[in-house]
VEXPALUM-368158 format. One record per residue: residue in three letters; x, y, z of N, C-alpha, C, CB in turn. Coordinates in steps of 0.05 Angstrom, whole numbers, m for minus. Glycine has a CB too. Layout:
// VEXPALUM-368158
rec res:ALA, nx:X, ny:Y, nz:Z, cax:X, cay:Y, caz:Z, cx:X, cy:Y, cz:Z, cbx:X, cby:Y, cbz:Z
...
END
This chain:
// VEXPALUM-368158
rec res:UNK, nx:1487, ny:2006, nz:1754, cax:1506, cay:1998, caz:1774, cx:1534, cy:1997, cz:1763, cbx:1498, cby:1970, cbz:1787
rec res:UNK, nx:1557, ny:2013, nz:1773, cax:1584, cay:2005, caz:1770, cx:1592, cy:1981, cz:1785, cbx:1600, cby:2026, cbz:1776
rec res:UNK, nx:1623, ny:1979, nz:1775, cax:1635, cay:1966, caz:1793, cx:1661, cy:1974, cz:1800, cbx:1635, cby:1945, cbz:1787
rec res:UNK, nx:1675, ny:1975, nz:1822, cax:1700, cay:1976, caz:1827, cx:1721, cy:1966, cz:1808, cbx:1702, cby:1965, cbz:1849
rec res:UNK, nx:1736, ny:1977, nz:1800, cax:1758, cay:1973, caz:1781, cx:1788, cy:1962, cz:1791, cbx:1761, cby:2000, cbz:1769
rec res:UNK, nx:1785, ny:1971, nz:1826, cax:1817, cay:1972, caz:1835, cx:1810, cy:1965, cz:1867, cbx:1837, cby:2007, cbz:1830
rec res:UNK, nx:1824, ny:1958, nz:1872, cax:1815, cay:1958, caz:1913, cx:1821, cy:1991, cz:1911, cbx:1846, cby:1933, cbz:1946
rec res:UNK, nx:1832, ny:2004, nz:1909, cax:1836, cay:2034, caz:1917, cx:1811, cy:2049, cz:1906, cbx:1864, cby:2048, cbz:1904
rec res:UNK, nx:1790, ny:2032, nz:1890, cax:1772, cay:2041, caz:1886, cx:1747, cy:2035, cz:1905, cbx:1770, cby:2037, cbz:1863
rec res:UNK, nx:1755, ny:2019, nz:1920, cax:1740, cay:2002, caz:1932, cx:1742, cy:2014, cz:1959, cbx:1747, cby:1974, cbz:1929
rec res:UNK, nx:1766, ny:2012, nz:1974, cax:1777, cay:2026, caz:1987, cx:1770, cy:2047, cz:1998, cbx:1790, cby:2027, cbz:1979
rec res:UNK, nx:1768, ny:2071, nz:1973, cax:1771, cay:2102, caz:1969, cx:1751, cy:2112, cz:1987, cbx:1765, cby:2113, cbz:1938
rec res:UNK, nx:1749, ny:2130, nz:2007, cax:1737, cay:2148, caz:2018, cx:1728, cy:2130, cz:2054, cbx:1710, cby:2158, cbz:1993
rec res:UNK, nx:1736, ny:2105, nz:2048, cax:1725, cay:2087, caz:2074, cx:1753, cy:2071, cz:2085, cbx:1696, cby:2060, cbz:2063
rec res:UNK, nx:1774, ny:2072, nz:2084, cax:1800, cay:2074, caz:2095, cx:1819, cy:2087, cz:2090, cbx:1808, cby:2058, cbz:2095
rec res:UNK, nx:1839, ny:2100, nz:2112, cax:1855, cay:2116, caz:2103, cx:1883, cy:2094, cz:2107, cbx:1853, cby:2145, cbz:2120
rec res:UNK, nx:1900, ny:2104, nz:2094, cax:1922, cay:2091, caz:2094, cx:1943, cy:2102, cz:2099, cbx:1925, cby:2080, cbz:2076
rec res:UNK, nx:1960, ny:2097, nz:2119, cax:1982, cay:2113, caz:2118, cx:2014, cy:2113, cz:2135, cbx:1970, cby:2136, cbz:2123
rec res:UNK, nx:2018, ny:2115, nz:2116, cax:2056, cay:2099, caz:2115, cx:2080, cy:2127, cz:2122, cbx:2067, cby:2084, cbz:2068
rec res:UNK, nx:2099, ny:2126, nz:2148, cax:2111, cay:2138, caz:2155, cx:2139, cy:2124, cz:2159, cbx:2099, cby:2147, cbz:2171
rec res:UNK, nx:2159, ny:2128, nz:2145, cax:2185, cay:2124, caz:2143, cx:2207, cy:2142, cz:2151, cbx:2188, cby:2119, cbz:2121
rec res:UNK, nx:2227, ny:2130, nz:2159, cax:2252, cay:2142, caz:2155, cx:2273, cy:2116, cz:2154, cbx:2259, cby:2165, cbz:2180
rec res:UNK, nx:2274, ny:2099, nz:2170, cax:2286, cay:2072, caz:2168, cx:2266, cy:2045, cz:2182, cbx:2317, cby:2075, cbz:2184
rec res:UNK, nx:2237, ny:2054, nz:2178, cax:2222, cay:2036, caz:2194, cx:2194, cy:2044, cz:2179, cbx:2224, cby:2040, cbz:2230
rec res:UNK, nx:2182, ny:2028, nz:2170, cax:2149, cay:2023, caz:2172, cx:2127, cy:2022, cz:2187, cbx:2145, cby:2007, cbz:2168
rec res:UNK, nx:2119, ny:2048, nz:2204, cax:2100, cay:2048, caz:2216, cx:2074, cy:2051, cz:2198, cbx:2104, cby:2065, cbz:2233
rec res:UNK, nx:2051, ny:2026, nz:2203, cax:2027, cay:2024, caz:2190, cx:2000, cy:2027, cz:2202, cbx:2028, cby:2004, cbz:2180
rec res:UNK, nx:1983, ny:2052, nz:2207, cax:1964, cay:2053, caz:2213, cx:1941, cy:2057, cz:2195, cbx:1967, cby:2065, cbz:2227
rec res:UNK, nx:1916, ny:2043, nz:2204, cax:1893, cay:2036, caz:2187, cx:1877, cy:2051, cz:2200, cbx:1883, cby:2007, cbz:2184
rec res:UNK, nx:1855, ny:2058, nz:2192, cax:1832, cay:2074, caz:2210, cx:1802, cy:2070, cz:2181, cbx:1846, cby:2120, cbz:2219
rec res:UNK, nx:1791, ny:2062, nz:2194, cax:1761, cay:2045, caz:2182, cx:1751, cy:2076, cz:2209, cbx:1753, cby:1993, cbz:2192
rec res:UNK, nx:1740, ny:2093, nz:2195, cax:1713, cay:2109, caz:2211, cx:1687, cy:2092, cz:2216, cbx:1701, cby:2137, cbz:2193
rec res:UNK, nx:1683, ny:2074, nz:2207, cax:1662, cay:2060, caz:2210, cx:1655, cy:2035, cz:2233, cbx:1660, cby:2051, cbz:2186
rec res:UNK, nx:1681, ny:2035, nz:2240, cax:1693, cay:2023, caz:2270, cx:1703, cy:2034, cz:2290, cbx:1712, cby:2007, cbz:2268
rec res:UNK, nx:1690, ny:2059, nz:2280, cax:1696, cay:2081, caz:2312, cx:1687, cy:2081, cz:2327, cbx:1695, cby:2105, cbz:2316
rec res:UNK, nx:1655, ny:2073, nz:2324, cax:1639, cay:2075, caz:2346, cx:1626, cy:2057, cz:2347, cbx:1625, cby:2094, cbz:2348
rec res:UNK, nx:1606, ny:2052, nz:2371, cax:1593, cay:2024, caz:2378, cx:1579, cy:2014, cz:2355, cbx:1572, cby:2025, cbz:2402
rec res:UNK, nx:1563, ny:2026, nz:2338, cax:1538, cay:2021, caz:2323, cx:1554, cy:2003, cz:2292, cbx:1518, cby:2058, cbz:2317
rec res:UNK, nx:1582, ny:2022, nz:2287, cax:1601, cay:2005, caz:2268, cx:1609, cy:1981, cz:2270, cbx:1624, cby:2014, cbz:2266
rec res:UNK, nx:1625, ny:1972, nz:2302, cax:1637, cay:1950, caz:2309, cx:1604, cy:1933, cz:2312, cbx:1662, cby:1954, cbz:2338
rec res:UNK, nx:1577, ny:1941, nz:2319, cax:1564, cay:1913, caz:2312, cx:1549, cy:1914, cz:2291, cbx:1546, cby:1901, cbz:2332
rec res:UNK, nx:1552, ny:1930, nz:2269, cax:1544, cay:1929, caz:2248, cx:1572, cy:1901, cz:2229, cbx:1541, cby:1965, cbz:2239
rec res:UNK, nx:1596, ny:1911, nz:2237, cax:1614, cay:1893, caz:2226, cx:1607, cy:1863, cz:2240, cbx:1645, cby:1905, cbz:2230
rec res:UNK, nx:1607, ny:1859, nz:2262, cax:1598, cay:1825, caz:2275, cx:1574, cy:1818, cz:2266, cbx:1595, cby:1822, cbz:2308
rec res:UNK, nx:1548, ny:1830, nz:2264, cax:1529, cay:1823, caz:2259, cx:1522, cy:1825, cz:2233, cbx:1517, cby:1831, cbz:2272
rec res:UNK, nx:1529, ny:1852, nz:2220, cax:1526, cay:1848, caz:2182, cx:1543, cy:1834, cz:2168, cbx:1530, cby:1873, cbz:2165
rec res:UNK, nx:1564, ny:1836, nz:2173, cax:1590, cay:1829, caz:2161, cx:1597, cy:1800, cz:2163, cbx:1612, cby:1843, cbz:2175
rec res:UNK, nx:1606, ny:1794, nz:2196, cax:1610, cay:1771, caz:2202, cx:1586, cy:1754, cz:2211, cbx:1629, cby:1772, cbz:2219
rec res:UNK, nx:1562, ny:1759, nz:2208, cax:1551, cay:1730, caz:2211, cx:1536, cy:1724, cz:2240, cbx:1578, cby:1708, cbz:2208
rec res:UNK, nx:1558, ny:1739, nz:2267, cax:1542, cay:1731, caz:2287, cx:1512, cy:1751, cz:2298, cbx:1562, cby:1729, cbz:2309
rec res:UNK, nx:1501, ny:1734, nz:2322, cax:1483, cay:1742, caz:2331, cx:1477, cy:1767, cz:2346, cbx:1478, cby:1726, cbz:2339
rec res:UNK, nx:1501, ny:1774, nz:2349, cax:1505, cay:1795, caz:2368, cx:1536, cy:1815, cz:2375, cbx:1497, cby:1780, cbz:2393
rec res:UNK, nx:1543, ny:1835, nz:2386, cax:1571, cay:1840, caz:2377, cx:1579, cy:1842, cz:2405, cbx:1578, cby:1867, cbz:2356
rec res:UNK, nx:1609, ny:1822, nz:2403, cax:1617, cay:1836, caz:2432, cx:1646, cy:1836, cz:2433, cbx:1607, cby:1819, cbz:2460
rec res:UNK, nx:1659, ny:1829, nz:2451, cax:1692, cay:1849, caz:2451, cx:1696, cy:1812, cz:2458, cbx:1705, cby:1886, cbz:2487
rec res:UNK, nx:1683, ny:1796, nz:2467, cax:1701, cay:1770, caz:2456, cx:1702, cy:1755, cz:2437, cbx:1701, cby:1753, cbz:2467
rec res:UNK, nx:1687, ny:1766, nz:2413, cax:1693, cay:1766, caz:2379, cx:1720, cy:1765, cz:2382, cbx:1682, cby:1794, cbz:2357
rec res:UNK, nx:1730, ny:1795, nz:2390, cax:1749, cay:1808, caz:2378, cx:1780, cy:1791, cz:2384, cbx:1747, cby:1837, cbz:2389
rec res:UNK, nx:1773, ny:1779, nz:2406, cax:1799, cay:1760, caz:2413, cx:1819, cy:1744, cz:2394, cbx:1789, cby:1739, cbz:2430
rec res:UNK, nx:1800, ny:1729, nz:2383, cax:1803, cay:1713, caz:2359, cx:1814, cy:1720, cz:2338, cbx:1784, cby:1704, cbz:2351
rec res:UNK, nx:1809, ny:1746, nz:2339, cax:1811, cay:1758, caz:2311, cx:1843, cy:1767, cz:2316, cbx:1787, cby:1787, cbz:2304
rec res:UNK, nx:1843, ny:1779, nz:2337, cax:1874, cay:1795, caz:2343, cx:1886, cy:1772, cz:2343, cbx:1881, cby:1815, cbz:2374
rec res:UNK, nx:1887, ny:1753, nz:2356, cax:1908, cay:1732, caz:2361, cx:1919, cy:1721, cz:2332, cbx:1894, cby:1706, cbz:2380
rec res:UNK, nx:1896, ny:1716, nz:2323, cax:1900, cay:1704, caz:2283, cx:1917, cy:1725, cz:2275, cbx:1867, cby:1704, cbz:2257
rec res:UNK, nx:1917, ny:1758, nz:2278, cax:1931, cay:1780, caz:2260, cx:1959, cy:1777, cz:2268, cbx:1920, cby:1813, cbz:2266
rec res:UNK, nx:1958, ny:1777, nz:2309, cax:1985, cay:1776, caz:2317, cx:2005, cy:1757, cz:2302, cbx:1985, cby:1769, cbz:2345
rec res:UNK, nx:1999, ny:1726, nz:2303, cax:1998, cay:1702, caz:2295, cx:2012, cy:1710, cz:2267, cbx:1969, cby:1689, cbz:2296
rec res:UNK, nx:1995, ny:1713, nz:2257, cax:2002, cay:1722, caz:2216, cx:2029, cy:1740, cz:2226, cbx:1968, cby:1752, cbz:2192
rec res:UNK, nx:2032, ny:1765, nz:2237, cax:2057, cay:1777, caz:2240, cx:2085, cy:1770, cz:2244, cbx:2054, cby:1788, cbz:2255
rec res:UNK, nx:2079, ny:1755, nz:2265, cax:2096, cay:1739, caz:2275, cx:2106, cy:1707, cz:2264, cbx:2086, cby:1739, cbz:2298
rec res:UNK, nx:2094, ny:1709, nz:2237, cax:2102, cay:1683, caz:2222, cx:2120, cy:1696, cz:2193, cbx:2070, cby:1662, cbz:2212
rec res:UNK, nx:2103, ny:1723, nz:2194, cax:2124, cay:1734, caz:2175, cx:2147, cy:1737, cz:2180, cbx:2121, cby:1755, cbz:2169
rec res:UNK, nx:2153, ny:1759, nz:2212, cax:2170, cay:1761, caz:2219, cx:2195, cy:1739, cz:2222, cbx:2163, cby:1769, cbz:2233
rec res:UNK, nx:2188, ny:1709, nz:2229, cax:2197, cay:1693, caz:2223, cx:2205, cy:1684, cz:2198, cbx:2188, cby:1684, cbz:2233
rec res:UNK, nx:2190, ny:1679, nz:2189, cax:2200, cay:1681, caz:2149, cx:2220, cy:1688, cz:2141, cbx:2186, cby:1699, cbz:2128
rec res:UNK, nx:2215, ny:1720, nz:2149, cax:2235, cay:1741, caz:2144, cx:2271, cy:1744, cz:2151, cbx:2222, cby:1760, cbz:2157
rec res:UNK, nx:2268, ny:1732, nz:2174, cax:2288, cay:1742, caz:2197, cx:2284, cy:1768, cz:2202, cbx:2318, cby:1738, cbz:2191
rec res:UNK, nx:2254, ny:1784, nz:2201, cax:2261, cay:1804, caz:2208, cx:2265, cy:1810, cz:2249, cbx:2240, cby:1820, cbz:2190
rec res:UNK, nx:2277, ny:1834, nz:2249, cax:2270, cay:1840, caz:2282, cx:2254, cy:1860, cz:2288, cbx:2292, cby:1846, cbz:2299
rec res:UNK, nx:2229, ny:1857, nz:2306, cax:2208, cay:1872, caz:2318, cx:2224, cy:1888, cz:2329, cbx:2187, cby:1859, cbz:2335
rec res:UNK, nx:2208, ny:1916, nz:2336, cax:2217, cay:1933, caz:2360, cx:2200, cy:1939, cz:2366, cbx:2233, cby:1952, cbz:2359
rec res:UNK, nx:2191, ny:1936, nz:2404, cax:2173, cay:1954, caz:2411, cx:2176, cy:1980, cz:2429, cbx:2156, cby:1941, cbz:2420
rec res:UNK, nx:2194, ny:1986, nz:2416, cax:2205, cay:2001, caz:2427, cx:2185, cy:2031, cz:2441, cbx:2225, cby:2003, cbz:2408
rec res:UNK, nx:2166, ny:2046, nz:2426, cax:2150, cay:2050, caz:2427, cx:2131, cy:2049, cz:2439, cbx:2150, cby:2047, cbz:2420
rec res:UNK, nx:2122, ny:2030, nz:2443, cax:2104, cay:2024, caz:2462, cx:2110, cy:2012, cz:2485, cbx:2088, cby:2011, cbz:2454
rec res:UNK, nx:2139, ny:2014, nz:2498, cax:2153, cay:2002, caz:2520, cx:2144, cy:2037, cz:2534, cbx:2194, cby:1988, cbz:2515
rec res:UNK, nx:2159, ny:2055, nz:2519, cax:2158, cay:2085, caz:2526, cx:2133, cy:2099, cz:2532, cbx:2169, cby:2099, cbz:2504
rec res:UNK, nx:2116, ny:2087, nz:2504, cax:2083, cay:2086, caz:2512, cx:2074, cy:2088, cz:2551, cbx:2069, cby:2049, cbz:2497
rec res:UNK, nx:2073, ny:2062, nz:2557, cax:2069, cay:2048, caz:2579, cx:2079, cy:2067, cz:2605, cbx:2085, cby:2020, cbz:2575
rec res:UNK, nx:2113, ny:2077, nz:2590, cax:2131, cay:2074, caz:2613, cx:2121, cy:2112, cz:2625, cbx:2172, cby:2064, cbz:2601
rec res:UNK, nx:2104, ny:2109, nz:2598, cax:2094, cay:2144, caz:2609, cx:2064, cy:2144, cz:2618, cbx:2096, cby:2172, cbz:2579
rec res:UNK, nx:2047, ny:2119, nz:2620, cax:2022, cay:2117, caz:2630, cx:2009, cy:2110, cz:2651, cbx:2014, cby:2108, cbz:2619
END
């Protein structure tokens, strides 16, 4: 048996990571293993513990991430833009 040496070893081949700049940080994650139904209740039920997997797990979870963001942002003084996803919307 090895062991992981690095989170990027850990990481490697089961998240992609990826960072797009010009004067802004857009950060998208993609776990393939949460693409499809059989992933998201393999993660609630292997992972996390419960009995069963459902989409009001997931509530909790987003609100805690939003939460964390938005305390940075505060920290920071930084300023959000959603700009993006105003345009998103404003074309859906």
């Amino acid at each position: 048996m090895t062991v992981a040496r690095s989170v990027a070893d850990v990481l490697d081949d089961h998240v992609v990571f990826e960072v797009e700049s010009i004067d802004r940080m857009y950060l998208n994650v993609w776990q393939p293993r949460l693409a499809y139904g059989g992933g998201v209740q393999g993660f609630f039920v292997g992972h996390r513990g419960y009995h069963y997997a459902s989409t009001a797990l997931m509530d909790p979870m987003t609100k805690a991430f939003v939460a964390d963001i938005d305390g940075v942002v505060a920290a920071r003084g930084l300023e959000v833009s959603i700009q993006g996803l105003v345009s998103a919307l404003a074309r859906a």
